[in-house]
N, C-alpha and C positions, 0 to 999 in steps of 0.2 A: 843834097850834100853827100860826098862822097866820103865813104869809112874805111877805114884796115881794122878788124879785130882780131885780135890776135890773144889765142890762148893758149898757157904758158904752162908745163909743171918741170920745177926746176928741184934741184938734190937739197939745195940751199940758197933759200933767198937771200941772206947776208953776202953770199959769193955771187951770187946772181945781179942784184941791185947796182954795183957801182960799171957791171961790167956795160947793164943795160943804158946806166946815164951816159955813159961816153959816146953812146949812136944819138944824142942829141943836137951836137954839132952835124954830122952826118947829113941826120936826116931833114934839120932844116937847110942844107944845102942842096937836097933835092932837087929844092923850089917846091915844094908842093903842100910839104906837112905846114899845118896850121897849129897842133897843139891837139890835146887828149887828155885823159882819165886813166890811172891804172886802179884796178883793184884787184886785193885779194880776198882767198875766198874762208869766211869767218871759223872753220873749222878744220884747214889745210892753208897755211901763210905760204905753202910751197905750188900752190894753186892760184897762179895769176889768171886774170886778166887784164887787155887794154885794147883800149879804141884810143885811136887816132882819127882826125879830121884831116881831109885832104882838098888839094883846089880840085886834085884829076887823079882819078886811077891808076891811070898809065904812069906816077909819080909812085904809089903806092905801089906798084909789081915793081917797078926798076931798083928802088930800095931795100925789097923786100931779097931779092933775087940776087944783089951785089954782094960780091967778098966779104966785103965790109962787117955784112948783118950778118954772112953766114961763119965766118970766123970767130966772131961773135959770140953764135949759138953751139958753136965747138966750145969755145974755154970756159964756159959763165955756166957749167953745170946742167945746161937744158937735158930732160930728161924726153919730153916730148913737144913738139910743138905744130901746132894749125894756125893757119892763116887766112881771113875771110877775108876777101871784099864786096862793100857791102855798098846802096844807092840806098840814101833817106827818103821814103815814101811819105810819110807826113807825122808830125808829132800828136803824139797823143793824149787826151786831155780829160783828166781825173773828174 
């Protein structure tokens, strides 16, 4: 299965959060995103993470890389941001 992870440190998450839910509609217009996980990280709330599930990669660059996301990443306070894509090798088991 195919992934976007994407890590986030933002000025403020309160500013950040509602700018991120609006690329919901967006991104499942893709066609591709299936849906995802954010977290943050337990001693910096300004320290995201998120994976995203995707059908295809190539759904995952073209999303990533449109106005849309990068206009985005201008007004919502991003302070730095990475982009991984990633192919599920096998899940692991405790």
């Amino acid at each position: 299965m195919p992934y976007n992870l994407v890590r986030v440190k933002v000025a403020d998450y309160a500013k950040w959060k509602p700018i991120f839910d609006q690329l919901s509609a967006p991104r499942k217009a893709s066609g591709g995103a299936k849906g995802g996980t954010l977290f943050r990280d337990e001693k910096d709330p300004n320290d995201i993470t998120i994976l995203i599930e995707w059908d295809k990669l190539e759904d995952a660059h073209k999303f990533v890389e449109s106005e849309t996301v990068k206009e985005a990443v201008k007004k919502s306070g991003v302070v730095k941001i990475d982009f991984y894509f990633l192919n599920e090798v096998e899940k692991i088991k405790t």
